[in-house]
DOGU-753871 format. One record per residue (C-alpha): residue number from 0; residue in one letter; x, y, z. Coordinates in nm, 3 decimals. Example, Ala and Ser with C-alpha at 12.3 -4.5 7.8 and 13.67 -1.06 7.14 Angstrom:
2
0; A; 1.230; -0.450; 0.780
1; S; 1.367; -0.106; 0.714
This chain:
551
0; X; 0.789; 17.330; -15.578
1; X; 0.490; 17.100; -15.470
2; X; 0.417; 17.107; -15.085
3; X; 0.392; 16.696; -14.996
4; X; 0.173; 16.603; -14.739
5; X; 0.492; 16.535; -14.516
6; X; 0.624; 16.853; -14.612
7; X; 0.316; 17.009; -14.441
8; X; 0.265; 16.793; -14.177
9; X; 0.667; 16.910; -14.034
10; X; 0.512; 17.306; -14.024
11; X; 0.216; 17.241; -13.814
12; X; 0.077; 17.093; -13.526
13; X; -0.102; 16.748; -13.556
14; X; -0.421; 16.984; -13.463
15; X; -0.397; 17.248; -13.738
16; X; -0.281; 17.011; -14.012
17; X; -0.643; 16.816; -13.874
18; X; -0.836; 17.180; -13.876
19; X; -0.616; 17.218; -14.192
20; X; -0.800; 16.917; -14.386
21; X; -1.141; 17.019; -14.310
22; X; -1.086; 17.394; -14.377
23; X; -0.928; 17.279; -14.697
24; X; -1.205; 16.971; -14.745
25; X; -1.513; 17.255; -14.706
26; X; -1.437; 17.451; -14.933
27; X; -1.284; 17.775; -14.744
28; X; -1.005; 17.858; -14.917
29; X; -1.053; 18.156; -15.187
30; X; -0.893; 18.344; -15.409
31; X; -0.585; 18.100; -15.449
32; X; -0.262; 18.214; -15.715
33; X; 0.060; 18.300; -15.735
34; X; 0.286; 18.520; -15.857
35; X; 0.677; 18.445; -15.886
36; X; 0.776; 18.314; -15.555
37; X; 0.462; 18.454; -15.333
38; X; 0.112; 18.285; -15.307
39; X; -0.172; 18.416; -15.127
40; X; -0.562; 18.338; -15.064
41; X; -0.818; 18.482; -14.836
42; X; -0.934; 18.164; -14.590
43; X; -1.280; 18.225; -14.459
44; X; -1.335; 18.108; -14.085
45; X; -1.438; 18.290; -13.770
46; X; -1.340; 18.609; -14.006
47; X; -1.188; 18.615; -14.365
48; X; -0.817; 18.590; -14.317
49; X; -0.554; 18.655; -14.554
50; X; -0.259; 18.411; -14.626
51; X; 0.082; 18.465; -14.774
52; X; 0.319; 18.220; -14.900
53; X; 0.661; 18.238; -14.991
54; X; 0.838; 17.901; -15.165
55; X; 1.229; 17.921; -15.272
56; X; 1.342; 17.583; -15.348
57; X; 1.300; 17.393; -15.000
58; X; 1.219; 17.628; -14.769
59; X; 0.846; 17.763; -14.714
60; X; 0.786; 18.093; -14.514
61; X; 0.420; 18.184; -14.452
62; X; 0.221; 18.405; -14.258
63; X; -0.150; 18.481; -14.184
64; X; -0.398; 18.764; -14.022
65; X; -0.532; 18.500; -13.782
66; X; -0.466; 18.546; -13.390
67; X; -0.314; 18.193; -13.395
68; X; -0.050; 18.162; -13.098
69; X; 0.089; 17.794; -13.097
70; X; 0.293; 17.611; -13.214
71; X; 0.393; 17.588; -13.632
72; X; 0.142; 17.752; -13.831
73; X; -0.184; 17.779; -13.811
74; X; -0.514; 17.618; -14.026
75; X; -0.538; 17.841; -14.295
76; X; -0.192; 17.826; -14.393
77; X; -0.208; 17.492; -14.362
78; X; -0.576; 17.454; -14.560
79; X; -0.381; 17.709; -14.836
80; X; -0.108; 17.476; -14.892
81; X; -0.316; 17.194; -14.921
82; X; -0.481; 17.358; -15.174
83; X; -0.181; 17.421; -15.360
84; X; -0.072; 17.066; -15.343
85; X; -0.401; 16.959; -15.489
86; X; -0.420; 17.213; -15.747
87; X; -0.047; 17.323; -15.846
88; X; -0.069; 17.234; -16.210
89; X; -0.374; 17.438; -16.294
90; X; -0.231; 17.778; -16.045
91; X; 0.122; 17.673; -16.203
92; X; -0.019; 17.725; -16.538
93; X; -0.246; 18.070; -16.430
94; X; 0.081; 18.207; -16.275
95; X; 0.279; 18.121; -16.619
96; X; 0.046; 18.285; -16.853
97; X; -0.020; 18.607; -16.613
98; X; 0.392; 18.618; -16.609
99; X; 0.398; 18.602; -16.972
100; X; 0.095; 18.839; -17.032
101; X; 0.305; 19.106; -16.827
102; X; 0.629; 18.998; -16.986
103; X; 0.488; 19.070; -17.343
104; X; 0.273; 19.402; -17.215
105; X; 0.618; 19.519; -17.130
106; X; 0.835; 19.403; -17.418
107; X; 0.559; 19.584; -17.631
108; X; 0.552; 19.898; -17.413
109; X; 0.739; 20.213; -17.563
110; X; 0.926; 20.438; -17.319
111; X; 0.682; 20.718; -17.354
112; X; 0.405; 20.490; -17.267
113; X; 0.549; 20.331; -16.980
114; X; 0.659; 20.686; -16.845
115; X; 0.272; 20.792; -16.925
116; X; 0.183; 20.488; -16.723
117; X; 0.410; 20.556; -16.437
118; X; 0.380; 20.929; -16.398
119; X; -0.017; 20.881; -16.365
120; X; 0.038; 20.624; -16.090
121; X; 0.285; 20.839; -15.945
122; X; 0.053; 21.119; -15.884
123; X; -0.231; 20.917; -15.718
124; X; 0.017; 20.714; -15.476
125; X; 0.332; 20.933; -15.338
126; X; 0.431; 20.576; -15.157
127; X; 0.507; 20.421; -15.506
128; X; 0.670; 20.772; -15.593
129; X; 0.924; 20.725; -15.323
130; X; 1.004; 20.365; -15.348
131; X; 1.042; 20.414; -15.748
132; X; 1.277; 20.706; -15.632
133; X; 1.500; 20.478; -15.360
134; X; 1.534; 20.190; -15.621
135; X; 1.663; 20.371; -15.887
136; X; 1.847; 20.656; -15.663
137; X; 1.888; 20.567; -15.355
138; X; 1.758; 20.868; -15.210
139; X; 1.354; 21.001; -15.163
140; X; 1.215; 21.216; -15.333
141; X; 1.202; 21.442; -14.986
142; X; 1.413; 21.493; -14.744
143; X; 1.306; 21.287; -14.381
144; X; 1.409; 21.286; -14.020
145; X; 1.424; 21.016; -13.776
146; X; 1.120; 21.205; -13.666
147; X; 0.947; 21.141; -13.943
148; X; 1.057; 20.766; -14.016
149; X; 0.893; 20.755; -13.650
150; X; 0.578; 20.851; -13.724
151; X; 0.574; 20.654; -13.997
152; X; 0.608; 20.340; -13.858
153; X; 0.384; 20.457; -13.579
154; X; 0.107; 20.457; -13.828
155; X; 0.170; 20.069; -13.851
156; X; 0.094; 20.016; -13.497
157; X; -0.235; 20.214; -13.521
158; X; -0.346; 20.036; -13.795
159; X; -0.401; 19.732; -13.623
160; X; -0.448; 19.812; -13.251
161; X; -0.795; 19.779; -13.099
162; X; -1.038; 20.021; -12.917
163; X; -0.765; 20.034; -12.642
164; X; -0.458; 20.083; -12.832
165; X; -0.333; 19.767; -12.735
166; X; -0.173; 19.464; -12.927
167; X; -0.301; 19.077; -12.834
168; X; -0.080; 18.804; -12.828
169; X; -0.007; 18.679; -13.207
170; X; -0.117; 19.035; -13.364
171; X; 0.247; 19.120; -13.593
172; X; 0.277; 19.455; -13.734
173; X; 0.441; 19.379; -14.054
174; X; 0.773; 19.597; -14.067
175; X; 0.851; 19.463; -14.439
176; X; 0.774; 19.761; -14.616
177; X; 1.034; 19.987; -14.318
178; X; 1.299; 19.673; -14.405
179; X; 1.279; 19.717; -14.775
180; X; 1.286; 20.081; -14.780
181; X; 1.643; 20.061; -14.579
182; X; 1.729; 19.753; -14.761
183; X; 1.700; 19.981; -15.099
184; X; 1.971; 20.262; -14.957
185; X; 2.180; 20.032; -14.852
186; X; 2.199; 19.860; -15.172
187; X; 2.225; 20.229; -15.340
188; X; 2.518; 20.296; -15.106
189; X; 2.361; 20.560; -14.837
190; X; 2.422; 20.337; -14.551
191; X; 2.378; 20.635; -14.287
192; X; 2.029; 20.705; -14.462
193; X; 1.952; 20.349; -14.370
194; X; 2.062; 20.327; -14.031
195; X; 1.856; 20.626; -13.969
196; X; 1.578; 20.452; -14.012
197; X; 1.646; 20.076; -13.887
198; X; 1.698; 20.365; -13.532
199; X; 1.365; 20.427; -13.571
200; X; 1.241; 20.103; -13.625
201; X; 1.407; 20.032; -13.295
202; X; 1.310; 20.330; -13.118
203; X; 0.947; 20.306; -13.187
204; X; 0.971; 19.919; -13.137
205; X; 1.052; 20.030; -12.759
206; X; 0.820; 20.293; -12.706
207; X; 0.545; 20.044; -12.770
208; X; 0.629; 19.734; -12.578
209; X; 0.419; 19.787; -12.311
210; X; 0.102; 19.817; -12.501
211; X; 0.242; 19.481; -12.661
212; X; 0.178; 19.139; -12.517
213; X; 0.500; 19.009; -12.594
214; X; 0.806; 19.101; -12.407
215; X; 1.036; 18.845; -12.592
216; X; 0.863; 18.668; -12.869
217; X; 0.788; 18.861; -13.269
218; X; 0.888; 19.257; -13.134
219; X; 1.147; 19.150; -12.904
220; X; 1.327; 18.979; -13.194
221; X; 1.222; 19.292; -13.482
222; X; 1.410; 19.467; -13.208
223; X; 1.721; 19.291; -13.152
224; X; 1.768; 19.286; -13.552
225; X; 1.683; 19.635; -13.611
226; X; 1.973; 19.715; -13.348
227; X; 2.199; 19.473; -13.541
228; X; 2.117; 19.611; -13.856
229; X; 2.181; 19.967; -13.733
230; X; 2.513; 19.881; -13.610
231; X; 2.582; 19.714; -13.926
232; X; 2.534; 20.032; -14.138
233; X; 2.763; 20.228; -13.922
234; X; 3.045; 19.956; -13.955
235; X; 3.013; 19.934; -14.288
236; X; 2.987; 20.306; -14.393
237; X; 3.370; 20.306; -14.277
238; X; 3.312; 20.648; -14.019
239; X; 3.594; 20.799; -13.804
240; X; 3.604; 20.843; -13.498
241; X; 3.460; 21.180; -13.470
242; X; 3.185; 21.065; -13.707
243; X; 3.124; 20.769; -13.565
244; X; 3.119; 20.912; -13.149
245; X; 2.751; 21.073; -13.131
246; X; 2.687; 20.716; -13.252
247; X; 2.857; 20.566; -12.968
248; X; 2.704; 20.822; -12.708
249; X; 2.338; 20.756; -12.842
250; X; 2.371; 20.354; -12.758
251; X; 2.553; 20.423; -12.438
252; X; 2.248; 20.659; -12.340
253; X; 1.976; 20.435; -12.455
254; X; 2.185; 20.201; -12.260
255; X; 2.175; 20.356; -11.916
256; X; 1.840; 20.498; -11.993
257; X; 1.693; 20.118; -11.969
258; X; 1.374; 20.154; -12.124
259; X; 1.232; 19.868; -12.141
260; X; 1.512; 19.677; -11.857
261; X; 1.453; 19.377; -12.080
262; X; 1.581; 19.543; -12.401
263; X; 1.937; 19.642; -12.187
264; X; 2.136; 19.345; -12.311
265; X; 2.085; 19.479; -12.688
266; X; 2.227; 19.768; -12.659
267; X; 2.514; 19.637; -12.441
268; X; 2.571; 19.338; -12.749
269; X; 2.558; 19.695; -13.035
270; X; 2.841; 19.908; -12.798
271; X; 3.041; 19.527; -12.812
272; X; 3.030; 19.512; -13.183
273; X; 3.038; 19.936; -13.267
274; X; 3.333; 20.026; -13.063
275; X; 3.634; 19.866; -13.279
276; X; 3.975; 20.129; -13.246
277; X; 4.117; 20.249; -12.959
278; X; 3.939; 20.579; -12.985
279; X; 3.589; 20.436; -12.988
280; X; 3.684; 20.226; -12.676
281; X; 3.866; 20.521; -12.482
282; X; 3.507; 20.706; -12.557
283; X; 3.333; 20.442; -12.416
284; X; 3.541; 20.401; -12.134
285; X; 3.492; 20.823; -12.074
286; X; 3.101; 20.753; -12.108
287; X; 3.093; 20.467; -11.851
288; X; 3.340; 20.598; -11.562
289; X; 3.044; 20.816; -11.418
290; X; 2.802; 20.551; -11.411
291; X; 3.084; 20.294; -11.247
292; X; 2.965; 20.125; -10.912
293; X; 3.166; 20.221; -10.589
294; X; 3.095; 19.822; -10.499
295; X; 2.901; 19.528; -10.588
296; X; 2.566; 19.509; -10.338
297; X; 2.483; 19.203; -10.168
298; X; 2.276; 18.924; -10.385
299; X; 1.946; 18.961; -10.205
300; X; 1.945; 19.336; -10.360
301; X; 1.906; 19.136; -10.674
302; X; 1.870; 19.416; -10.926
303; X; 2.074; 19.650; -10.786
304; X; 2.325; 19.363; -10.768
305; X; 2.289; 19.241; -11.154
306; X; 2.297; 19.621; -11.258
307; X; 2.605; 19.701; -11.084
308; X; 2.747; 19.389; -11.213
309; X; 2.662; 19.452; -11.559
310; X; 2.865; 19.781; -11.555
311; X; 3.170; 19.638; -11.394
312; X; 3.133; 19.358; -11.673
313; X; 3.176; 19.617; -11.936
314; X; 3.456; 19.832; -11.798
315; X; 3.639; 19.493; -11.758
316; X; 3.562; 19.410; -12.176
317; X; 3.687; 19.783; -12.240
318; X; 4.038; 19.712; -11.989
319; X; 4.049; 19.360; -12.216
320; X; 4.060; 19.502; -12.546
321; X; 4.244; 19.778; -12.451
322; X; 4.496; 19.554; -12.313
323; X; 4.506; 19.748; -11.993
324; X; 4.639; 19.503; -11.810
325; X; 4.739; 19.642; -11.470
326; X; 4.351; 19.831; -11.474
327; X; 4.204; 19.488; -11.541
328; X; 4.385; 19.306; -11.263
329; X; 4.313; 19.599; -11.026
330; X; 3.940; 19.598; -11.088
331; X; 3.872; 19.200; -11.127
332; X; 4.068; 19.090; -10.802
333; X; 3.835; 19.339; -10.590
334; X; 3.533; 19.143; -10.743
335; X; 3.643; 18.784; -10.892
336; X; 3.525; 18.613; -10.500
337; X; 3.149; 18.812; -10.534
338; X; 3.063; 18.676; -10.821
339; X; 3.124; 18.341; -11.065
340; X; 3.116; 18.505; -11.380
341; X; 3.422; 18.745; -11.289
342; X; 3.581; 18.457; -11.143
343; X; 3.617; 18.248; -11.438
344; X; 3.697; 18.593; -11.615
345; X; 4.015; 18.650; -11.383
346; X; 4.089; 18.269; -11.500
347; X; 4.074; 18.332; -11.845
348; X; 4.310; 18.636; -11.850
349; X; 4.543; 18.479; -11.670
350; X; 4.520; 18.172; -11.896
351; X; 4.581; 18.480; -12.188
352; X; 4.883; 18.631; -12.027
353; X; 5.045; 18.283; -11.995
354; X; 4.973; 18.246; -11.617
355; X; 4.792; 17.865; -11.622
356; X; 4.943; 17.747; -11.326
357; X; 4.775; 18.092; -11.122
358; X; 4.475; 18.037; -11.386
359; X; 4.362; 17.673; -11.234
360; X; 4.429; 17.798; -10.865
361; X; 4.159; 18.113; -10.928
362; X; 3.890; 17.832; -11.095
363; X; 3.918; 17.577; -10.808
364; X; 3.919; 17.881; -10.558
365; X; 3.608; 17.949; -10.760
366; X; 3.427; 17.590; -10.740
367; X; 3.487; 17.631; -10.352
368; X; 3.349; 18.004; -10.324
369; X; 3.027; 17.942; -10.564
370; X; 2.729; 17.707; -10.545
371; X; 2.746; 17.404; -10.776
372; X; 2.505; 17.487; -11.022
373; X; 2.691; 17.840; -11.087
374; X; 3.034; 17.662; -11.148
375; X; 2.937; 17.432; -11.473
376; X; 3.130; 17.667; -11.682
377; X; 3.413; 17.709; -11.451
378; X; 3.427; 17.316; -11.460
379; X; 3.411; 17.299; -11.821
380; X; 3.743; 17.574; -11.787
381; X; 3.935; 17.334; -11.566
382; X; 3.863; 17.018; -11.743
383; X; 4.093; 17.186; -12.037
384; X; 4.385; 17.134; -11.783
385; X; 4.298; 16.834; -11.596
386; X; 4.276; 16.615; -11.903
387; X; 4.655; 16.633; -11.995
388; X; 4.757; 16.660; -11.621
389; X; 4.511; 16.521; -11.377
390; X; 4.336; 16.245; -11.473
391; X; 4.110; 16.164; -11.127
392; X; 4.045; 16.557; -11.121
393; X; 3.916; 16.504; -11.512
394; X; 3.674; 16.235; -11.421
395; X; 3.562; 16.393; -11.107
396; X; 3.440; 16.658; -11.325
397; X; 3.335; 16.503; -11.529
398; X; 3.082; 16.301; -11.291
399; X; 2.983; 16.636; -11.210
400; X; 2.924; 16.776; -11.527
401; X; 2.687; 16.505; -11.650
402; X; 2.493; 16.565; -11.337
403; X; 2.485; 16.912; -11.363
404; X; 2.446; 16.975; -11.728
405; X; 2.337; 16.641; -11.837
406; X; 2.554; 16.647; -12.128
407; X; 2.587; 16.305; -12.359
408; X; 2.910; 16.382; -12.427
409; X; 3.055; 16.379; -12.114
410; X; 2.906; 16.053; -12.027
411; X; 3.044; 15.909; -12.351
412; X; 3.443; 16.058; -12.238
413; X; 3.389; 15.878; -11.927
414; X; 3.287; 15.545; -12.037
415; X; 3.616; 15.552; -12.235
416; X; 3.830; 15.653; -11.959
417; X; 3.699; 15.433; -11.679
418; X; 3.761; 15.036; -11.630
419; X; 3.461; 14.858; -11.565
420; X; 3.496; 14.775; -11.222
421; X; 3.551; 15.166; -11.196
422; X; 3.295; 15.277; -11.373
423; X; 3.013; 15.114; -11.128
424; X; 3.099; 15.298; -10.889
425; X; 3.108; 15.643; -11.079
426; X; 2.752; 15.501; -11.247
427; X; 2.597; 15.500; -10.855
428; X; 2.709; 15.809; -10.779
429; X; 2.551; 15.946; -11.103
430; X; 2.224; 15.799; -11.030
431; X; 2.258; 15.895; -10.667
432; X; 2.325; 16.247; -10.796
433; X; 2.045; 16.271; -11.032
434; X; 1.842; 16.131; -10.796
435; X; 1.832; 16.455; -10.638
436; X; 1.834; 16.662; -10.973
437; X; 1.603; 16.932; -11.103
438; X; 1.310; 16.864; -11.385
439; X; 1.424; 16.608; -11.620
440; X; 1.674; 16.384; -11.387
441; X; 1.413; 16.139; -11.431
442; X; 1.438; 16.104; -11.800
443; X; 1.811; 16.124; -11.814
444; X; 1.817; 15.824; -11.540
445; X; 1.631; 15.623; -11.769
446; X; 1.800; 15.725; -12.107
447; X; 2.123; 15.589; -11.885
448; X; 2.003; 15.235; -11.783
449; X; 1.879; 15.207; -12.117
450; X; 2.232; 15.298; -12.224
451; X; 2.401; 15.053; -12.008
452; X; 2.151; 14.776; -12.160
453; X; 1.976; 14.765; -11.766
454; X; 1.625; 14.759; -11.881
455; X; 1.474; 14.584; -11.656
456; X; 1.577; 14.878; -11.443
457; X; 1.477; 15.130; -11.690
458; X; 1.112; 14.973; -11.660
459; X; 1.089; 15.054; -11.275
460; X; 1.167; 15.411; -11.347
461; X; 0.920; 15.416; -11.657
462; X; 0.667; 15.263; -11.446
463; X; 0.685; 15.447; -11.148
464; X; 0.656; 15.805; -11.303
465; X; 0.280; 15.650; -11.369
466; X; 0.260; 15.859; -11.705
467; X; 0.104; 15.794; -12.082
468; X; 0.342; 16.034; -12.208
469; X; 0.630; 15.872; -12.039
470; X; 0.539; 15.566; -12.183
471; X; 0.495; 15.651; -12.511
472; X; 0.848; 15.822; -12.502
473; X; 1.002; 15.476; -12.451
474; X; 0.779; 15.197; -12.613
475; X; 1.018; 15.152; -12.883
476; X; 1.285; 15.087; -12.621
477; X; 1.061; 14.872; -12.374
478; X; 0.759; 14.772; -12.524
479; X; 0.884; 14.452; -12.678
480; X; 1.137; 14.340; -12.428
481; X; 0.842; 14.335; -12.154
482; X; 0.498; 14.290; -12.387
483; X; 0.279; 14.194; -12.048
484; X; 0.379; 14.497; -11.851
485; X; 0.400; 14.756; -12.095
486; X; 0.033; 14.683; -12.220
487; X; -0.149; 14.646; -11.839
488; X; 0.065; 15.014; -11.767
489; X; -0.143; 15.137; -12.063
490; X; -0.455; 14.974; -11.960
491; X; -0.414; 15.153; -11.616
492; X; -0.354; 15.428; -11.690
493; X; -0.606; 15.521; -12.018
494; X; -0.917; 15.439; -11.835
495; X; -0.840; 15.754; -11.571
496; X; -0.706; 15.949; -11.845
497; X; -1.006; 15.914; -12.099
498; X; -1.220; 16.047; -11.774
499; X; -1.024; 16.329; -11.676
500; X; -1.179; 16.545; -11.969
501; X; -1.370; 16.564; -12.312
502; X; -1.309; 16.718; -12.632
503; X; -1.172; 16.572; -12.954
504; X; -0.828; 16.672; -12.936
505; X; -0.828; 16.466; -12.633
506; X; -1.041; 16.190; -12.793
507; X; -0.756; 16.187; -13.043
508; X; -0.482; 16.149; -12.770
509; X; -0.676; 15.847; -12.679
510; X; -0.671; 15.708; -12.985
511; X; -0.278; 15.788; -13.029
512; X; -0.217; 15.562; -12.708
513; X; -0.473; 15.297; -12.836
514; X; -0.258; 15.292; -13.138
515; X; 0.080; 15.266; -12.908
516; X; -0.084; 14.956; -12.740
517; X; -0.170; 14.801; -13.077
518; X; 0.183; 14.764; -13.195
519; X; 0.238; 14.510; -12.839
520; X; 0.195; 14.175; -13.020
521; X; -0.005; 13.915; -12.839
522; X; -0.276; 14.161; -12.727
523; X; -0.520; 14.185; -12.972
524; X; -0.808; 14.036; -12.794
525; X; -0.732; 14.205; -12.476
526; X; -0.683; 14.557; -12.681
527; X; -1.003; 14.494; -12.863
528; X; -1.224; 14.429; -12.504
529; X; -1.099; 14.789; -12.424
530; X; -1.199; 14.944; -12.692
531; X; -1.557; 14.789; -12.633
532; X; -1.568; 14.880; -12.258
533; X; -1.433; 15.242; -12.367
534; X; -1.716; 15.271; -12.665
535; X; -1.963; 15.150; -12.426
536; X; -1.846; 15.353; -12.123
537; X; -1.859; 15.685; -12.352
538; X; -2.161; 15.564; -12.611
539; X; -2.355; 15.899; -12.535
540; X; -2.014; 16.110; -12.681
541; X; -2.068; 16.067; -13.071
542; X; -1.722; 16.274; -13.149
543; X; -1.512; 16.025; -12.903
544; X; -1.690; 15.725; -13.113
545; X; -1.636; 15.899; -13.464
546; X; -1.222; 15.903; -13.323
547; X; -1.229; 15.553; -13.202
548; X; -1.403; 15.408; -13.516
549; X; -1.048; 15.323; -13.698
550; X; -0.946; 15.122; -13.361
């Protein structure tokens, strides 16, 4: 597969793919092959930084030792596959004959010589020893405790922290080699063996988020999957109950032990998805009943409040799939009016046992008891009803919907359902509503009148959020219905924005708005006196007048 320039463009920023060229351009990239699916290259910048490809078919997966943070990926990657694009034949052809030089080494190679070769290896590198021992086994060569997968992927961390044993933003221990080592058990059939170790993986993960900056981002996901995968391996190795309950105790306990709070949710999802008979849940349901709240605190004790709830929450999932009906009734009705979550709960079991008629009563009860924007999903649990039997309850909701959740899709079931005479009315008290919304009501009021073909009132609202950006977001729409307006909106506001700082990624953004006003037919001259008063204006910044050049 040859990267195309589009191909590369998608992965990045505009910014890196820019860095990307001149990286590329001068030179910086070194060291550039391939072997089967991976590529890799050192790119020399600030420091020399190592790149690694991976291309199967379509899809491109790279990373790189730089401390780049933003968006897509970074220059070097971008310079390295650049540099494959412009030179795949030639490293094409070096990774074909290096293939084939190994492929004919080793269809020349007697068994005594290649157990020579691998013995002598073996003894200078015990990693190699194991691995070659799990791939063809599917156990190591010694025996090792969570204790010791622990350490092991302790050493990972240490290897790249600095002075103060802490990790900056961007900085990814790579857990491949832990993933492949569990990846080979699990393929040899010694499932526990592996979930030993994705526990460590997790474990350790925890123990060193707070010398991490990143509570959500690379390690919160590694830990989230390594969870997932543990779970996995227990499911799949087919344990009984008794085998499988220490299991069970040892996520309830990390659990309750909440360390770090943000990881909680994790092991709440792994107890969901590990506790399938009767007996698991039972043993759950033993586990939790100490730690069961006597009552729900008020809101403004806010963690308190969400921890309690949590606990109720899963007692009520255990009572569900237990089918413990009369202890699920008993424990949601002294909680469904607290809180909106266990209201629409109450309405769903209901709605289960065949009780809709007491099921919409609890979910309007609910849209009276709760705030508005804690009832969208309650709302979305009612509309199933009022659709086949109340039609001016269904739109009503639907009005409220949109404005809550903004949703195309309820707009689009309302136009259908409403006459035109009707619908003006219900389009006011849209706009009234989002008139009053949170971030974003101002785009989806335009995105309607443009909708409803009201441009000219979609220009006010473009206009009077006095914004490049917002412009640019709708020139396609607007530009060529009003020419005159559009470009003079530009005009005022680039002058104010080409002062407000320097630099040449904003010199670009300049240009990109220069370019925006170019497409307005009719304005050449006027576009071209701009440019002068801008090149004049800024004549002492050579890097704004290298950008504007193309103008």
């Amino acid at each position: 597969m040859i990267p195309t320039i589009e191909q590369i463009r998608k992965l990045c920023t505009e910014s890196s793919f820019e860095r990307g060229i001149e990286y590329f351009r001068g030179g910086s990239v070194k060291g550039l092959e391939q072997f089967g699916n991976r590529i890799t290259s050192v790119v020399e910048g600030t420091s020399d930084y190592e790149v690694i490809i991976r291309m199967d078919k379509e899809d491109i997966e790279a990373s790189c030792t730089c401390p780049y943070d933003r968006g897509g990926y970074c220059k070097h990657i971008v310079a390295t596959l650049l540099a494959l694009s412009e030179n795949y034949k030639k490293i094409k052809k070096n990774r074909e004959e290096k293939e084939r030089r190994i492929e004919i080494i080793l269809n020349n190679l007697s068994v005594d010589e290649l157990k020579g070769f691998l013995t002598a290896e073996f003894e200078k590198n015990s990693s190699l020893r194991d691995h070659f021992t799990i791939y063809f086994s599917g156990k190591g060569s010694k025996i090792r405790s969570l204790h010791d997968y622990k350490k092991e992927i302790n050493l990972l961390y240490r290897e790249i922290t600095g002075r103060h044993g802490f990790i900056e933003y961007g900085i990814e221990v790579d857990f491949s080699y832990i993933r492949d080592l569990a990846d080979r058990y699990i393929k040899a059939g010694n499932l526990l063996e592996a979930a030993t170790i994705y526990q460590a993986l997790s474990e350790v993960i925890a123990e060193n988020m707070e010398g991490v900056d990143d509570s959500d981002g690379y390690y919160g996901g590694e830990f989230a999957q390594a969870v997932e995968d543990f779970v996995n391996c227990i499911n799949r190795a087919k344990l009984s109950y008794k085998e499988k309950k220490d299991y069970i105790g040892y996520l309830f306990n990390k659990y309750i032990e909440n360390d770090p709070d943000y990881f909680q949710e994790y092991y709440d999802y792994a107890l969901r998805k590990i506790c399938q008979s009767k007996d698991d849940l039972e043993h759950w349901k033993r586990l939790l009943k100490p730690h069961l709240p006597a009552d729900l605190p008020d809101h403004d004790q806010w963690h308190e409040y969400y921890h309690a709830r949590e606990l109720l929450d899963m007692q009520l999932h255990i009572l569900d799939l237990l089918d413990d009906g009369n202890g699920f009734y008993e424990l949601i009705q002294r909680y469904y009016q607290k809180d909106h979550g266990f209201c629409l709960l109450y309405a769903n079991r209901l709605e289960k046992d065949g009780r809709s008629k007491e099921a919409v009563r609890m979910a309007e009860e609910g849209l009276a008891l709760f705030p508005d924007h804690l009832t969208k999903e309650i709302r979305r649990f009612l509309n199933r009803f009022y659709e086949r039997h109340s039609p001016e309850k269904y739109r009503e909701n639907l009005v409220t919907l949109f404005i809550q959740d903004r949703d195309w899709n309820d707009y689009k079931r309302l136009r259908e359902l409403c006459s035109e005479e009707e619908w003006k009315k219900i389009f006011s008290v849209i706009i009234k509503g989002l008139s009053k919304g949170r971030f974003g009501s101002k785009d989806t009021i335009i995105s309607l009148h443009l909708r409803e073909g009201m441009f000219e009132e979609a220009l006010k609202h473009v206009l009077g959020q006095k914004s490049l950006f917002t412009l640019r977001r709708y020139h396609k729409d607007l530009s060529e219905r009003f020419p005159k307006r559009y470009f003079e909106a530009y005009k005022e506001l680039l002058i104010p924005f080409a002062d407000s700082r320097m630099g040449r990624a904003h010199y670009r953004e300049i240009v990109r708005y220069l370019e925006q006003m170019k497409k307005i037919k009719g304005f050449g001259e006027q576009l071209r006196q701009l440019v002068k008063l801008l090149k004049t204006k800024y004549a002492n910044r050579p890097a704004f007048l290298d950008e504007i050049e193309g103008i």
